[in-house]
ZAFIDREN-463176 format. One record per residue (C-alpha): x, y negated, z; chain. Coordinates in steps of 0.001 Angstrom, whole numbers, plus 500000, padded with zeros to 6 digits. Example, Ala and Ser with C-alpha at 12.3 -4.5 7.8 and 13.67 -1.06 7.14 Angstrom:
BEGIN
NODE      xx      yy      zz  kette
NODE  512300  504500  507800      A
NODE  513670  501060  507140      A
This chain:
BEGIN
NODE      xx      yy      zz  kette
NODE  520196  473973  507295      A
NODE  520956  477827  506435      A
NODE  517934  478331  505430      A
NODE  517917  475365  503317      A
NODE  520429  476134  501688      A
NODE  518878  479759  500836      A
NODE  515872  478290  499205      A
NODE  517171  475752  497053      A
NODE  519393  478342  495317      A
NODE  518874  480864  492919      A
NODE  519671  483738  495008      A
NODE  516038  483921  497046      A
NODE  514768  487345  497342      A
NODE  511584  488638  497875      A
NODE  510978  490507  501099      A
NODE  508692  489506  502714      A
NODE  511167  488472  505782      A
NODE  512593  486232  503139      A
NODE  508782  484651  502731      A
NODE  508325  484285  506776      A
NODE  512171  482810  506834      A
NODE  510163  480124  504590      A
NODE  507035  480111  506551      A
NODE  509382  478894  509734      A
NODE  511003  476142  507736      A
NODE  507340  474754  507148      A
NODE  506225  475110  510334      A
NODE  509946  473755  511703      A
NODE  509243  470458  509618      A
NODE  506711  469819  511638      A
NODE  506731  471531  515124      A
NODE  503530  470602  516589      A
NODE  501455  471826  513475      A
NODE  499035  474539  513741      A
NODE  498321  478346  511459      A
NODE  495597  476480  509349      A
NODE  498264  472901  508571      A
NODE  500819  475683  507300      A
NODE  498686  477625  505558      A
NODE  497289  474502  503399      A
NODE  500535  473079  502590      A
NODE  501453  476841  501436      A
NODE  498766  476669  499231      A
NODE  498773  473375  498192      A
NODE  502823  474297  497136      A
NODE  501284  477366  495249      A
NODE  498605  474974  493129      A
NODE  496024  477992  495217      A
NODE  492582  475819  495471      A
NODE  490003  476633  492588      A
NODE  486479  475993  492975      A
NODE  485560  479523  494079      A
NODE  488145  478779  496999      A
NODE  487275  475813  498123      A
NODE  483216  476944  498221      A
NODE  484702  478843  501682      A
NODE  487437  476732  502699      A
NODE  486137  473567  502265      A
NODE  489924  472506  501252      A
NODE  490526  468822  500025      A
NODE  494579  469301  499947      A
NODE  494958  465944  498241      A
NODE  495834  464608  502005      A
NODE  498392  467747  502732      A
NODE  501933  466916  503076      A
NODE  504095  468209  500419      A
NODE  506858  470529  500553      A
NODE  510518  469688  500209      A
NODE  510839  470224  496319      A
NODE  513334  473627  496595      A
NODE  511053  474946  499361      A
NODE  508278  474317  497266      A
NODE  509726  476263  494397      A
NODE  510339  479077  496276      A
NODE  506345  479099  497872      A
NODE  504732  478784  494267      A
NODE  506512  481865  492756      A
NODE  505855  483726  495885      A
NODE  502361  482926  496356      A
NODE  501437  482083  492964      A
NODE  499802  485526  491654      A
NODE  500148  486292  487723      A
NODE  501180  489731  485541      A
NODE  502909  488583  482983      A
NODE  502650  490282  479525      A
NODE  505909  492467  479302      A
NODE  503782  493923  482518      A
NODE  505914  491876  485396      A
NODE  504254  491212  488400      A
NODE  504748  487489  490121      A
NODE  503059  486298  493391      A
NODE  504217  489567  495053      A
NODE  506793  490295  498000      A
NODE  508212  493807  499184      A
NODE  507736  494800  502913      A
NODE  509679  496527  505283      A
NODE  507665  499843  504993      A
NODE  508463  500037  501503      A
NODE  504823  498880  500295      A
NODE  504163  495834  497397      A
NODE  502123  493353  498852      A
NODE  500352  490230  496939      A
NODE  500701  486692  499258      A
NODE  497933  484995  497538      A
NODE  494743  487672  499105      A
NODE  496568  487892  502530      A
NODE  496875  484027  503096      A
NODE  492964  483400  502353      A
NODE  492087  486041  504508      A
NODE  494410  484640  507328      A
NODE  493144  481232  506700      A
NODE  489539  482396  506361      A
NODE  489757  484267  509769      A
NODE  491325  481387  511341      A
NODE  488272  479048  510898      A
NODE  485853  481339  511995      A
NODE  483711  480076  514449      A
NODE  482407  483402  515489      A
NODE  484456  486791  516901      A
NODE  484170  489431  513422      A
NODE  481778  486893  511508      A
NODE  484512  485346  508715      A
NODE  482723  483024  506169      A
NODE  484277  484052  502525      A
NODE  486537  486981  504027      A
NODE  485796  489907  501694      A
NODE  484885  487852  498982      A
NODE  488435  485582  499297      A
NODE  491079  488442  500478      A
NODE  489669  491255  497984      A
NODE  485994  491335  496455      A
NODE  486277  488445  493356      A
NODE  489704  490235  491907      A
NODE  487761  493564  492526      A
NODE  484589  492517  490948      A
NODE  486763  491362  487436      A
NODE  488313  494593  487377      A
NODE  485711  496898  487862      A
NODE  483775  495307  485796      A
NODE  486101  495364  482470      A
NODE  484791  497046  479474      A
NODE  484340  500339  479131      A
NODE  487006  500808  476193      A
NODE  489710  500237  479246      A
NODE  490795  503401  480695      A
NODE  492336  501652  483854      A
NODE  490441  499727  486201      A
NODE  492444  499561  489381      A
NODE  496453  499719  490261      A
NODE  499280  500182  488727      A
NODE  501712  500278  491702      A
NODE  505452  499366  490653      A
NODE  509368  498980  491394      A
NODE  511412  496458  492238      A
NODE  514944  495640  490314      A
NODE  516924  495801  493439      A
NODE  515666  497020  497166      A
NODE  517896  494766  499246      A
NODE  517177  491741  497225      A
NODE  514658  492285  494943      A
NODE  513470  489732  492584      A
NODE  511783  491505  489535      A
NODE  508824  493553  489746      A
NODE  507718  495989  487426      A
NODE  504530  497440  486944      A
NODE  504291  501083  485902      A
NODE  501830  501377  484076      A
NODE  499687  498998  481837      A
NODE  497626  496699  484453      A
NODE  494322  496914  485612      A
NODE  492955  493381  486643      A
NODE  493770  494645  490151      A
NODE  496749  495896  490867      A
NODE  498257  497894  494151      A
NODE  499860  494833  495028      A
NODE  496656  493028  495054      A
NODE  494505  495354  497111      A
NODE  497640  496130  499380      A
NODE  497112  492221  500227      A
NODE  493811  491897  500283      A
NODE  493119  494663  502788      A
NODE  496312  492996  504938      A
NODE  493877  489870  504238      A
NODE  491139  491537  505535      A
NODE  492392  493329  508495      A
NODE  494526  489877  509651      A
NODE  491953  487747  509319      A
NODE  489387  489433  511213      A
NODE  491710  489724  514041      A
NODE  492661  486165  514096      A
NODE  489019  485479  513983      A
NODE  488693  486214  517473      A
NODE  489752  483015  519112      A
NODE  492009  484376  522242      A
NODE  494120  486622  519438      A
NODE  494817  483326  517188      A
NODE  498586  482999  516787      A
NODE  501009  480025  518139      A
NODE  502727  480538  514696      A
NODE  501706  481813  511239      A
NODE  505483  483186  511101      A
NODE  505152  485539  513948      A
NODE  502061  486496  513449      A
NODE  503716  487582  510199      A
NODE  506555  489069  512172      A
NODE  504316  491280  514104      A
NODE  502603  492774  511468      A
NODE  505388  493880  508894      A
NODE  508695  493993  510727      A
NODE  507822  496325  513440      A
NODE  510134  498993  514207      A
NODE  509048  502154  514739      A
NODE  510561  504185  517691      A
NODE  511196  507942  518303      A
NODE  507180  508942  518343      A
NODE  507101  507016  514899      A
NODE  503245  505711  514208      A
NODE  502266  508082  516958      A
NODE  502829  505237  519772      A
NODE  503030  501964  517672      A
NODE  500818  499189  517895      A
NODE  497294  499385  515922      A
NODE  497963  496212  514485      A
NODE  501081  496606  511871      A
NODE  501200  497409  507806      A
NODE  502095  500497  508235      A
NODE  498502  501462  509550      A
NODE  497022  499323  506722      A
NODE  494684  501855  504916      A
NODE  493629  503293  508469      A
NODE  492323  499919  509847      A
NODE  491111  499136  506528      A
NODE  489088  502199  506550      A
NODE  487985  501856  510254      A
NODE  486177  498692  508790      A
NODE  483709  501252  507437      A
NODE  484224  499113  504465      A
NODE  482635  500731  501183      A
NODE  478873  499754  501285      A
NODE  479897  495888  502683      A
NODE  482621  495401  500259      A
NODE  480137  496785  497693      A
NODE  477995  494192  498282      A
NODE  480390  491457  498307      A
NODE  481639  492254  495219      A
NODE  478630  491736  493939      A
NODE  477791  488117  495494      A
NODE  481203  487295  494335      A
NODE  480595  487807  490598      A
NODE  477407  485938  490916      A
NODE  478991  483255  493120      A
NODE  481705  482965  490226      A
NODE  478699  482722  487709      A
NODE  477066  479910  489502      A
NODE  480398  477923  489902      A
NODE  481043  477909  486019      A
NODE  477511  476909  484734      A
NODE  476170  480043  483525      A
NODE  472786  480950  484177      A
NODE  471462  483302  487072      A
NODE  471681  486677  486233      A
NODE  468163  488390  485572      A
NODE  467150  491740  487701      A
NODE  468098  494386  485219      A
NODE  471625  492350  484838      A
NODE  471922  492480  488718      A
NODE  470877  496241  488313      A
NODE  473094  496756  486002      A
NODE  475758  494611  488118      A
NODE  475209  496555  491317      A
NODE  475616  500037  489226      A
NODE  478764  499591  487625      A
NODE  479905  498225  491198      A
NODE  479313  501115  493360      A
NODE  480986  503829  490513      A
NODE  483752  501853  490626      A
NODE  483847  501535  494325      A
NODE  484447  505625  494174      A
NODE  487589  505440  492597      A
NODE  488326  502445  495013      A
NODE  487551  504879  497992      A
NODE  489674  507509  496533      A
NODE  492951  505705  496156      A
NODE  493211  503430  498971      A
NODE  491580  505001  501172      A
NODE  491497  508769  501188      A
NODE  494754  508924  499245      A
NODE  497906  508161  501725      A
NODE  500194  505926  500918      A
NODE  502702  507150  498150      A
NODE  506745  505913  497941      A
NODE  506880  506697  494001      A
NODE  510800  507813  493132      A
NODE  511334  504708  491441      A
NODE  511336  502987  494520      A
NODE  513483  505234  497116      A
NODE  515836  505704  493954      A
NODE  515144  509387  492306      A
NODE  517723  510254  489515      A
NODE  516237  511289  486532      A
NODE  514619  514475  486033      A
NODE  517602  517030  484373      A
NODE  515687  518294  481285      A
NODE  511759  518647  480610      A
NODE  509707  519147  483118      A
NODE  507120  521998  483001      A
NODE  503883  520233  483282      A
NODE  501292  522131  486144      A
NODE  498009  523193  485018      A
NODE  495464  521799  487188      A
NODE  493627  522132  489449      A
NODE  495699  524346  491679      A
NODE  494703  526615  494664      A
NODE  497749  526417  497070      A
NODE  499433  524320  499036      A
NODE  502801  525258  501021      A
NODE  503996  523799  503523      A
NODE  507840  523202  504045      A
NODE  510490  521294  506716      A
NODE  513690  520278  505709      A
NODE  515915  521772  508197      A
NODE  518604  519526  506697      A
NODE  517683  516131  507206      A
NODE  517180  518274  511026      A
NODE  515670  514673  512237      A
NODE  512347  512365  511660      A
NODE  512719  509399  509566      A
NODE  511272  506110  510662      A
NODE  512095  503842  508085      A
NODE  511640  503426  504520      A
NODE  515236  503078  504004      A
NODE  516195  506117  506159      A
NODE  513507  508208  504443      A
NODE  514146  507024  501095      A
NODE  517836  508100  502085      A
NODE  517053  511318  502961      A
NODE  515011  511998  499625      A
NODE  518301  510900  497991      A
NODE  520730  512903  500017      A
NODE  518026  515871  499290      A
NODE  517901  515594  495649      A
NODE  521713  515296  495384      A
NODE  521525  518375  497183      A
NODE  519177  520838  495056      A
NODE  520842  519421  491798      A
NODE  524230  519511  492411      A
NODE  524632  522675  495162      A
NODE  521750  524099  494315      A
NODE  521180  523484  490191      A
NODE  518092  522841  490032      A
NODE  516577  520118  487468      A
NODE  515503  517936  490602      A
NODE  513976  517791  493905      A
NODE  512213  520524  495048      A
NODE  508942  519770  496654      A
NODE  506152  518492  495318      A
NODE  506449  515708  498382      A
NODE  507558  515056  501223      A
NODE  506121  513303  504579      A
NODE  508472  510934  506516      A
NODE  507898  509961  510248      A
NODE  507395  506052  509068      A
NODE  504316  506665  507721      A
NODE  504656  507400  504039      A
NODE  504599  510410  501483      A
NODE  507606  510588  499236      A
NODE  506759  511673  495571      A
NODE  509193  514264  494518      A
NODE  507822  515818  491759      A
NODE  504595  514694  491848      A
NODE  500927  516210  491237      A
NODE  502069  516935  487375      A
NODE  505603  518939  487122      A
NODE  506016  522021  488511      A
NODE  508472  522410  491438      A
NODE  511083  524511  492352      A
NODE  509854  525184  496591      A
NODE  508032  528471  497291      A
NODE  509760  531379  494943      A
NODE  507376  533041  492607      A
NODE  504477  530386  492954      A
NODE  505408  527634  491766      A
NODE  502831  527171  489380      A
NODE  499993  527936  491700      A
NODE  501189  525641  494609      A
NODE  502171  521944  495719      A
NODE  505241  522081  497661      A
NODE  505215  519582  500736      A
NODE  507652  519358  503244      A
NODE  508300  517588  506482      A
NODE  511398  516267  506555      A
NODE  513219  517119  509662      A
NODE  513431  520772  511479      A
NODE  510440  522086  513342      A
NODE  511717  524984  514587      A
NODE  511054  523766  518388      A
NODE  509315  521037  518034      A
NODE  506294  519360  515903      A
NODE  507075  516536  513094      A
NODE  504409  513429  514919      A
NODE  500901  513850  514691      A
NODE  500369  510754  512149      A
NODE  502740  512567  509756      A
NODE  501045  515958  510319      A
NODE  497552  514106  509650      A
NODE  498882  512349  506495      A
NODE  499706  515585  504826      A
NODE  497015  518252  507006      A
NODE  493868  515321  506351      A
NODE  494926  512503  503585      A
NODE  497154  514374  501339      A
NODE  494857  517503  500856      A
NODE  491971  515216  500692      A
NODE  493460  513341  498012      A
NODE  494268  516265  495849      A
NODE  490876  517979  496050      A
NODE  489068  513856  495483      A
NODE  491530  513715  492412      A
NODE  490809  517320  490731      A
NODE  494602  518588  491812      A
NODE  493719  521185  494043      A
NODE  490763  523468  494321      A
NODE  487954  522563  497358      A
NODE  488881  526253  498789      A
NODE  492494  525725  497905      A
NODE  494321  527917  500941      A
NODE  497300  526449  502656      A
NODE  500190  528568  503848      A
NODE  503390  528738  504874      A
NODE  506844  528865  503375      A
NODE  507871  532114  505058      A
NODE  504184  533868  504101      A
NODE  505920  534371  500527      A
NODE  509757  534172  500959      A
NODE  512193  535809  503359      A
NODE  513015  532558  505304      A
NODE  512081  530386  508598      A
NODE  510426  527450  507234      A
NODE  508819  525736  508145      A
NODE  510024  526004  511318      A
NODE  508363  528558  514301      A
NODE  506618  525248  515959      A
NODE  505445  524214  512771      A
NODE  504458  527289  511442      A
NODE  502206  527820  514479      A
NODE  501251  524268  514619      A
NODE  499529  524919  510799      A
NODE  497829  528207  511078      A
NODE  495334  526027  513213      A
NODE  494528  523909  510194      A
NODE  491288  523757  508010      A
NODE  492579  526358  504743      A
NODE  495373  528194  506383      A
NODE  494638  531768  505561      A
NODE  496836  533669  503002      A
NODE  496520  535872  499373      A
NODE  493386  537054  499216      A
C-alpha cells in the first residue's frame, strides 16, 4: 500500500530503484506472471508499440491488462522517451553509479532477449535496444555539428525529477546509448534460457544496485552497470552494429511506404554509417565513463578560466593523500570531489579544483577541470599537462587495478582519439617536477611500468 501511495502522488522520483519499486507493484498484481507479461503491460502503459516494434516482437497489447491509472502515470513518463524543446530530457531514470540511463532501449532489449529461442541469437536486438535511434542520428544533415550525446544533470540527486541536457541534442543522446547498450548486454544474457530471471525487478536489482566492496570493480560481478562500456565492448560490437544500423534504416523505409533504396543510396547509406560509427567508438567505448561537475555538485569556477591549447604532451599523475581512502560509490566520490574543491578554494585560493580529473574506486572519472581549462596540479606545467589524480593515498598500497586501467588505458586513449594529448604524449609523476611525495611511493612505482612513463626530454 506504501508503494501505492508513492506513485499516485506527485512526489515520484526518478532513480531507477524508484522505477524497479514500480516494476514489483506490477509484477505483485499479479504474482504468478512472468518477465515477458510485465514487460508488455510496461509498454503497453508507456503507449511503446510502433510498427518498427512490433516487426520483432510480434506484440498485439490490445489483450494486456492495464495498469492501475496512478501506476500507469508514473510508467509512461518513465518509459516514454522524448527531449523536449527547452532541451529536457523525459523517458530517462538516474542509476546508482551516477550514470543517465533511457528505459525505453533497455526494456526492448530485455524483452527481445527474453524470447529468444536460441543462446546469443536475439531476433531485433541491436536494431530494437540501439541501431534505429543510431541510424536517425548519424544520419542528420550535414549542417548539424552534433550527431551523438549530450549527457546532462539532474535538478536534485536524491530525488531527481528534471533532467537537463547540456548541450543542444543530437537525435541520440547519452541517455539513449547508456540504455541501449544496458539493452544489449541484458538481453543477450537473458537470452540464454538457464540465466532467464524469476522476476524482471531483480533482474533489475542485480544489475544497477550492486554494491561495490573494498576491491571496488576489481572483484564484482561481470554482470552490473558499472561494467557497461566493458561488456559492451567485449561484444566486439562496431562492424555488427554497423550493419544493423543499416538494415534498420531500410527496415524503417519499408515500414512507411517508401521505395527500396537503389545501390548508390545503400552506398551512400553504408558510408555515412561507418564515419559515424568512429565517433560512436570513440565516446562510448574508448572514452571512460565521465561524472561531469554538474552532477557530483562543482561550485562555480572563481573567475575566467584560462583555456589550454591543445593538443598537449603530458600527463601527471596525482593521489589525493586527503581523501587517504578509495571511493566506491558515486555519492562518496562525488563527496570527496566536493570536500576537495572546498579545500583548494577556500585553504588553498585557488579558482577551483585542481586536477584535470580524478579516478574514483566505483568505476568513474570525475571531471574537475576538464580537457579545456588549465589546472592548477603540477607547478610550472600547467599548461603542458592534464592533471589526474587517484583519489585516496598510495603511498603503501595501489588504488584497484580497474581504476588504474581507466586512467593508464581509457583515459589516455581517449585524449589522444579526441586530439587532447599528443600520440607520444609522456606520462610522469607528480614528484618528477615538484618537491613532494605524490603520488604516493607504491604508486609512483606502480606507473613507471606504464606505456609513456619516461620524463623531459
Amino acid at each position: 500500500m506504501k508503494i501505492f501511495l508513492f506513485f499516485s502522488s506527485a512526489s515520484f522520483s526518478y532513480r531507477m530503484e524508484d522505477f524497479i519499486s514500480a516494476v514489483k507493484q506490477v509484477e505483485d498484481e499479479d504474482p504468478g506472471s512472468e518477465p515477458l507479461a510485465v514487460l508488455k503491460r510496461l509498454r503497453r502503459a508507456a503507449e511503446v508499440n510502433d510498427p518498427f516494434i512490433q516487426y520483432f516482437l510480434f506484440s498485439d497489447l490490445s489483450g494486456v491488462p492495464e495498469l492501475a491509472a496512478n501506476l500507469s502515470d508514473y510508467i509512461r513518463k518513465a518509459v516514454h522517451h522524448r527531449v523536449t524543446e527547452d532541451a529536457k530530457e523525459e523517458g530517462v531514470v538516474l542509476t546508482p553509479d551516477g550514470t543517465t540511463v533511457a528505459l525505453r532501449p533497455l526494456l526492448l532489449g530485455i524483452e527481445a532477449g527474453l524470447l529468444a529461442k536460441t543462446r546469443g541469437r536475439v531476433r531485433g536486438l541491436y536494431q530494437l535496444a540501439l541501431a534505429r535511434d543510431l541510424g536517425l542520428s548519424l544520419r542528420q544533415s550535414p549542417t548539424v555539428t552534433r550527431r551523438l550525446g549530450p549527457d546532462g544533470c539532474w535538478d536534485n540527486l536524491s530525488s531527481p525529477q528534471v533532467f537537463t541536457l547540456s548541450d543542444s541534442p543530437s537525435l541520440l543522446t547519452t541517455a539513449q546509448v547508456n540504455g541501449g547498450m544496458d539493452g544489449v548486454v541484458l538481453g543477450l544474457e537473458v537470452s540464454d534460457k538457464s540465466r532467464r530471471p524469476l522476476k524482471l525487478s531483480n533482474l533489475l536489482t542485480e544489475y544497477y544496485c550492486h554494491q561495490l566492496e573494498g576491491k571496488g570493480l576489481d572483484t564484482a560481478p561481470r554482470l552490473i552497470s558499472r561494467r557497461r562500456r566493458e561488456n559492451f565492448k567485449r561484444l566486439g560490437v562496431p562492424l555488427l552494429l554497423t550493419r544493423q544500423v543499416v538494415k534498420s534504416v531500410q527496415l524503417q523505409q519499408s515500414l512507411t511506404g517508401q521505395s527500396n533504396m537503389e545501390r548508390k543510396e545503400k552506398k551512400e547509406l553504408m558510408r555515412e554509417v561507418k564515419e559515424g560509427m568512429k565517433e560512436f567508438v570513440h565516446m562510448y567505448m574508448d572514452c571512460p565513463p565521465i561524472v561531469t561537475r554538474c552532477m557530483w555538485g562543482a561550485k562555480p569556477y572563481i573567475g575566467t578560466p584560462t583555456n589550454l591549447a591543445l593538443p598537449l604532451s603530458f600527463m601527471f599523475i596525482h593521489h589525493t593523500s586527503t581523501p587517504s581512502q578509495p571511493c566506491l560509490t558515486f555519492e562518496q566520490c562525488s563527496a570527496d570531489m566536493r570536500s576537495m574543491q572546498r579545500f583548494h578554494q577556500e585553504d588553498r585560493g585557488w579558482d577551483d579544483i585542481g586536477y584535470s580529473f580524478v579516478a574514483g574506486s566505483d568505476g568513474n572519472i570525475y571531471e574537475g577541470r576538464g580537457w579545456y581549462w588549465q589546472g592548477a596540479h603540477t607547478l610550472g606545467y600547467n599548461s603542458v599537462g592534464y592533471g589526474v589524480s587517484f583519489i585516496g593515498d598510495y603511498s603503501s598500497v595501489l588504488p584497484s587495478q580497474h581504476a588504474m586501467e581507466l586512467v593508464r588505458d581509457q583515459l589516455a586513449s581517449c585524449a589522444v582519439g579526441g586530439g587532447r594529448l599528443i600520440p607520444t604524449f609522456t606520462l610522469m609523476g607528480h614528484r618528477q617536477v615538484v618537491n613532494t611525495a605524490c603520488p604516493g611511493d607504491a604508486l609512483y612505482s606502480e606507473i613507471k611500468t606504464w606505456k609513456h612513463f619516461g620524463d623531459f626530454k
